[in-house]
C-alpha positions in Angstrom: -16.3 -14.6 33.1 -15.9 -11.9 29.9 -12.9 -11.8 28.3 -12.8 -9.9 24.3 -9.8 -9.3 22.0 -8.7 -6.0 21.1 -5.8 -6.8 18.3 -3.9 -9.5 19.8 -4.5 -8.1 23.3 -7.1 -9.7 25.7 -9.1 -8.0 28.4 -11.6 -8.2 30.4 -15.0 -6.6 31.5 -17.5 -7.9 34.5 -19.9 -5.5 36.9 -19.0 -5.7 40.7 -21.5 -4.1 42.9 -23.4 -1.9 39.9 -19.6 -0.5 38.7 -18.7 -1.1 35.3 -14.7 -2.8 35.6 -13.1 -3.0 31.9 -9.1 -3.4 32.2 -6.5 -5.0 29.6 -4.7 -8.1 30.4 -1.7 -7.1 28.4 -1.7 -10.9 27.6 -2.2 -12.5 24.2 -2.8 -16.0 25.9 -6.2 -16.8 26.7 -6.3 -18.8 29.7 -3.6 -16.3 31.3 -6.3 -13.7 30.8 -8.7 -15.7 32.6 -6.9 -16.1 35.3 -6.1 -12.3 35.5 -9.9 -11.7 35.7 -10.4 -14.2 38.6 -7.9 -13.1 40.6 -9.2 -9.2 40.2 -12.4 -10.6 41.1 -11.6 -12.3 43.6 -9.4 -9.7 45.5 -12.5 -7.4 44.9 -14.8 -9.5 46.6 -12.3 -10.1 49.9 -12.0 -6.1 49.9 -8.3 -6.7 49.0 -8.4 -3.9 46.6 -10.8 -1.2 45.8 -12.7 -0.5 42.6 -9.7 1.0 40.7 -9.9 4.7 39.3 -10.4 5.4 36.3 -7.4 5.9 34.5 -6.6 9.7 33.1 -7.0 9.6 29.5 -4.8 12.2 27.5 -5.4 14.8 25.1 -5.0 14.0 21.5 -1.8 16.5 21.7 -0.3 14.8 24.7 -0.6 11.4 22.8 0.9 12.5 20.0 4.0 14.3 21.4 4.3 11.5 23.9 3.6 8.2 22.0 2.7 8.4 19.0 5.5 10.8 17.1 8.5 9.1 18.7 6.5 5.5 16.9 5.9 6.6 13.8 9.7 8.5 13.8 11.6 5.3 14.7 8.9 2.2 13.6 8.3 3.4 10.2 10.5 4.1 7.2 11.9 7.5 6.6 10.1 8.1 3.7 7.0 7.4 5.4 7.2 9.4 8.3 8.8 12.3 6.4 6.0 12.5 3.5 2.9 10.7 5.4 2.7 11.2 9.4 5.2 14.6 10.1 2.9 16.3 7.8 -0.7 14.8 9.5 0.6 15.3 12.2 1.5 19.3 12.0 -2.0 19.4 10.4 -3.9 18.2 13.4 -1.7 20.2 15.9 -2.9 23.4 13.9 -6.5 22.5 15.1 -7.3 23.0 18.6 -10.2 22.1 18.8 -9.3 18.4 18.0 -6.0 18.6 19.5 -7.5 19.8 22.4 -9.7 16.8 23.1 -9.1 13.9 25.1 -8.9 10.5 23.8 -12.3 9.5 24.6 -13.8 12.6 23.6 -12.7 11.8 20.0 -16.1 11.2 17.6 -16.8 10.9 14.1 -18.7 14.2 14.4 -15.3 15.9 15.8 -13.4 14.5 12.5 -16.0 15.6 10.1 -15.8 19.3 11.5 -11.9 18.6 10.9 -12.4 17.3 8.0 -14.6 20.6 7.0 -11.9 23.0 8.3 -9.6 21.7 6.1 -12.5 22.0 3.3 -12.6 25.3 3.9 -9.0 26.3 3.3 -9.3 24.8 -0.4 -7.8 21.6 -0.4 -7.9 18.6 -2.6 -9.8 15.8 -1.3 -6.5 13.8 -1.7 -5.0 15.8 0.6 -7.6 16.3 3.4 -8.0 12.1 3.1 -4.6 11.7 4.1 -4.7 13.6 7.5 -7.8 12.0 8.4 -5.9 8.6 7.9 -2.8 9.7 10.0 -5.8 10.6 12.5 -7.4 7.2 12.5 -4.4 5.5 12.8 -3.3 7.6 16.1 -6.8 6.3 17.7 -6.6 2.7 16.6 -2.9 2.2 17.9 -4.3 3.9 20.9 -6.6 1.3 21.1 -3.9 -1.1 20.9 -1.6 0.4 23.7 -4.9 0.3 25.8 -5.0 3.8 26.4 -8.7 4.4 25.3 -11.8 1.3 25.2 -12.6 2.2 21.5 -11.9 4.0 18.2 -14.0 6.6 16.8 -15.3 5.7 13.0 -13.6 8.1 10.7 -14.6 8.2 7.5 -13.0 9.2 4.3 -14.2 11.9 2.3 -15.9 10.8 -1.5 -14.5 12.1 -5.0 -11.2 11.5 -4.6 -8.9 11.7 -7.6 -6.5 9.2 -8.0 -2.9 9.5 -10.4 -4.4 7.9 -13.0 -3.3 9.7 -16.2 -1.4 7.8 -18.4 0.7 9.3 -20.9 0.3 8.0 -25.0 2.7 7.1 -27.2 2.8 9.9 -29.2 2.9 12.3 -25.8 5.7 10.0 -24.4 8.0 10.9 -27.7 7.5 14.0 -27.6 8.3 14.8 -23.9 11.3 12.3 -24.5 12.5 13.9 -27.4 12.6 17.7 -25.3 13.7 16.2 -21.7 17.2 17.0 -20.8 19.5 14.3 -19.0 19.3 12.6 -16.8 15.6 13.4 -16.6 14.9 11.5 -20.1 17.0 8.3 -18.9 15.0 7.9 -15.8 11.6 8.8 -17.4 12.7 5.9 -20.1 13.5 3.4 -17.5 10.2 4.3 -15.2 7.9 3.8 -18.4 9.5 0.8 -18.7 9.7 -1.1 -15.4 7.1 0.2 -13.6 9.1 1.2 -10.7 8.2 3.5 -8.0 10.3 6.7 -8.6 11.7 6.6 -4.9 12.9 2.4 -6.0 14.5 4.0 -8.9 16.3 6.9 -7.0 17.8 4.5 -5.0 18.7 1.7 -7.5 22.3 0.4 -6.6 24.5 -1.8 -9.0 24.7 -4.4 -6.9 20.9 -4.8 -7.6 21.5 -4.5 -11.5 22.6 -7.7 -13.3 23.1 -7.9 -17.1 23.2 -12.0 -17.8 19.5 -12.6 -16.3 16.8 -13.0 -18.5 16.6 -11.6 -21.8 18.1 -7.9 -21.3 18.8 -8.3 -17.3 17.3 -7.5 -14.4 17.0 -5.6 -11.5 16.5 -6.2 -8.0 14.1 -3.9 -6.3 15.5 -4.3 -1.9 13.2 -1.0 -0.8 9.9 -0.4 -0.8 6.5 0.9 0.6 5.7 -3.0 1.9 7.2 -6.5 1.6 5.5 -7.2 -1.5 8.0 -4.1 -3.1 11.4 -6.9 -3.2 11.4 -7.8 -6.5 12.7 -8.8 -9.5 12.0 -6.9 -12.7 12.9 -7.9 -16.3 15.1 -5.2 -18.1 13.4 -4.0 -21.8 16.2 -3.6 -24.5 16.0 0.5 -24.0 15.8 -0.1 -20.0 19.0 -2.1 -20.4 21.0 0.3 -23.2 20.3 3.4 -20.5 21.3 0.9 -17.7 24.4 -0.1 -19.8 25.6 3.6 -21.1 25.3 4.6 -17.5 27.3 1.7 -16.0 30.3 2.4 -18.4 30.4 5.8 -17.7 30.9 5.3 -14.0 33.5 2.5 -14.9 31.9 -0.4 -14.7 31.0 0.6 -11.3 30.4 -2.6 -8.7 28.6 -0.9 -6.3 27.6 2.4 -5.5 23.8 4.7 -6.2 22.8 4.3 -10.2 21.5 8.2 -10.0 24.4 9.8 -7.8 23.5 13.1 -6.9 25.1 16.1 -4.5 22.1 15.6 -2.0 22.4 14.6 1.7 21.3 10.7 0.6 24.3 10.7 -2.4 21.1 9.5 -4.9 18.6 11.5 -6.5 15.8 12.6 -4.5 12.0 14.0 -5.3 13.2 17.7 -6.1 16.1 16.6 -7.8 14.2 16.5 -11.2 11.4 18.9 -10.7 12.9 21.2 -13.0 13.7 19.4 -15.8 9.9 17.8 -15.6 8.3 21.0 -15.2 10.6 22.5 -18.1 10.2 19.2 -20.3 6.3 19.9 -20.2 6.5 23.3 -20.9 8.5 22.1 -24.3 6.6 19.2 -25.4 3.5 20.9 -25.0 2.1 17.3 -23.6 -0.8 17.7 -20.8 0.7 17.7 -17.5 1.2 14.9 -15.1 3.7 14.1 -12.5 6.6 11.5 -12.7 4.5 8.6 -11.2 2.3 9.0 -13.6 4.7 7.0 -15.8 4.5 3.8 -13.4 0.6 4.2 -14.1 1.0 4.2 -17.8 3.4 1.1 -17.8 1.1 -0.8 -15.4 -2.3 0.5 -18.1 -0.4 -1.0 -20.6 0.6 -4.1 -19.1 -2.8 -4.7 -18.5 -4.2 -3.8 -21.7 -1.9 -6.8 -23.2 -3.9 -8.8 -21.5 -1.8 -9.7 -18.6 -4.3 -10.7 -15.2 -4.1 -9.0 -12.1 -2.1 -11.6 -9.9 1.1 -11.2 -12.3 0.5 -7.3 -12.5 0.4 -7.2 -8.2 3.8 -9.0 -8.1 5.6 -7.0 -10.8 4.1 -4.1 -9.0 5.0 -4.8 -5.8 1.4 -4.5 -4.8 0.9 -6.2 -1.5 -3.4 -6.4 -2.7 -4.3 -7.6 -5.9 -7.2 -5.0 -5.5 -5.1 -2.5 -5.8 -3.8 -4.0 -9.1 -7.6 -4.6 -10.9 -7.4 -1.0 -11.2 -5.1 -1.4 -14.2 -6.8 -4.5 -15.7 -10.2 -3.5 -17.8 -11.0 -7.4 -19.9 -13.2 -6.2 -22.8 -16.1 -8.5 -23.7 -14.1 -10.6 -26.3 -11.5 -11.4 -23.6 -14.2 -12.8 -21.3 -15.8 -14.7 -24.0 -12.5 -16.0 -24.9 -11.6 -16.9 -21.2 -14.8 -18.9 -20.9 -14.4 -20.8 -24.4 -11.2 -21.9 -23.6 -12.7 -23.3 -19.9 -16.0 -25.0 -21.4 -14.7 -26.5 -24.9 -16.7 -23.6 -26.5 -20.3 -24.4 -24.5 -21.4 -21.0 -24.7 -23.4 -20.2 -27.6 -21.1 -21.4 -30.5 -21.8 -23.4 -33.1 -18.0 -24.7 -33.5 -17.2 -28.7 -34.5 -18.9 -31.3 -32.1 -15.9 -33.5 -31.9 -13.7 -30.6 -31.1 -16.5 -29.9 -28.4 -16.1 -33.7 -27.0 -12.4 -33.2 -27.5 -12.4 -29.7 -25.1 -14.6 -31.5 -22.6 -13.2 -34.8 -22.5 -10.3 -33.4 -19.8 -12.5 -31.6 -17.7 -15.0 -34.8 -17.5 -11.9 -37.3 -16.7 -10.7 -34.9 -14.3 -13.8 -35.0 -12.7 -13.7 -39.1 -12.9 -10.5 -39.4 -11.3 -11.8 -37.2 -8.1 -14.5 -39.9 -7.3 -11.8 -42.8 -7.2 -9.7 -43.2 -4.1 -6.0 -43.6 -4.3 -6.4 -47.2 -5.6 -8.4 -46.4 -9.0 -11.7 -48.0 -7.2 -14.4 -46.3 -7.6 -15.8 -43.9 -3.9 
């Protein structure tokens, strides 16, 4: 017997009379699996049932329209599928010659010329990456839903640019000194929290709280993954925006921090495009875009030293690889770091008893780990 996981899902694959048989079990139990496989053999071998046919495989299209867009619409969050899979999607619709394709025709050769189409019409890398993930995601869930045997490899294209400017000090007064409300009070609040823009659009004062630690906190309930709910420390001009803001609505108890006239009631990503583009224009400061400011808080953060574990959970980063980006140790840190582990063994000439002191922990640590639980000695 051959049984194999794909995801959670088992199937199985044996030869019966020189024809290839490879069918999913639709079972995440093992032995049910088996079962399923000895029975199909079984019935095969009394001439209960034929070899099956082959099951008709869809076109990329016909997956998408059928399957795959009603998923993504109701499974994934609005922002999601409005910003990340409507627009893939549209993208690979344009291409017949992909779209066209069945499942199983699918190969990394067939992305690449995709990818090069979109090459061709000028676009970032950034951009061209982003399809080409919506369209490895549609073949793996395919996979899943057992509708094709395997996923084609698709590859990302190199050189892509991240948002990694961050803004200075001197760049940050300057394009906080021109901004017109309420662009400077969010801008303020970003550089100082680290929030995603779309968590600060839809900040709600139920979420804000003025007694918490040393200037309150706030309570981030939305985000891109469970690692986004959070709770963030308020800094003194975070909290005096916060503050000024509350007032004016009257002390408000619940209800969007940035009310706007949009179809949400809170601001959205074109509320503020104006006053950013105009507030560059008048503080003459390169240009960036508004997330850029949750890059420069998290550059800072991790320029003061702080590791990449505590930047991950203020971030909201569900990888702490994704947070090493913003820590860069300099060779004194490291040499610091390993002082302060080995009681300064590492090439310096500091006080021998201090030495014995440093060491004198790590060595009765170590003492204590060869004794069992009664003090004897393993």
């Amino acid at each position: 017997m051959s049984i194999f996981k794909r995801g959670r899902i088992y199937w199985y694959k044996f030869t019966f009379n020189g024809q290839a048989i490879r069918e999913s079990t639709r079972q995440t139990n093992q032995h049910i699996a088996r079962q399923m496989e000895a029975a199909h053999r079984s019935s095969l071998a009394k001439g209960e049932v034929g070899i099956r046919e082959r099951k008709i495989v869809p076109t990329l299209a016909e997956f998408i329209s059928d399957r795959f867009e009603p998923w993504a619409e109701a499974s994934t969050a609005p922002k999601t599928w409005l910003d990340y899979y409507r627009p893939g999607i549209r993208t690979i619709l344009r291409y017949p010659p992909l779209a066209s394709l069945r499942l199983d025709e699918i190969t990394s050769e067939k992305a690449t010329d995709f990818a090069a189409w979109r090459q061709s019409a000028g676009l970032q890398v950034s951009s061209i990456n982003s399809v080409l993930q919506v369209l490895r995601r549609i073949t793996r869930l395919a996979v899943q839903w057992g509708t094709i045997e395997a996923a084609p490899s698709i590859k990302m294209l190199p050189g892509e640019r991240h948002r990694e400017h961050m803004v200075k000090f001197d760049e940050e007064a300057r394009y906080l000194g021109v901004a017109a409300e309420p662009l400077a009070s969010v801008a303020a609040v970003l550089i100082d929290t680290g929030m995603r823009p779309d968590e600060c659009y839809r900040l709600r004062w139920e979420s804000v709280t003025w007694t918490n630690g040393r200037n309150g906190t706030i309570l981030i309930t939305h985000g891109k993954s469970s690692a986004a709910r959070r709770v963030l420390p308020l800094s003194i001009r975070a909290r005096n925006i916060l503050h000024d803001r509350w007032e004016a609505s009257g002390n408000a108890v619940e209800g969007w921090v940035w009310t706007a006239p949009t179809r949400s009631g809170h601001f959205e990503k074109s509320t503020l495009k104006k006053q950013l583009k105009r507030a560059l224009k008048l503080s003459r400061v390169r240009p960036f875009v508004i997330y850029s400011l949750r890059h420069t808080f998290f550059t800072r953060l991790g320029e003061s030293g702080c590791d990449a574990w505590t930047l991950a959970r203020i971030a909201g980063h569900s990888s702490v690889a994704m947070s090493a980006r913003y820590v860069h140790p300099s060779e004194d840190a490291v040499l610091a770091a390993l002082d302060r582990l080995s009681g300064h063994n590492f090439g310096h000439s500091g006080n021998s008893s201090e030495k014995k002191l440093a060491v004198e922990p790590l060595l009765s640590s170590s003492n204590d780990l060869s004794k069992d639980g009664r003090g004897e000695r393993i």
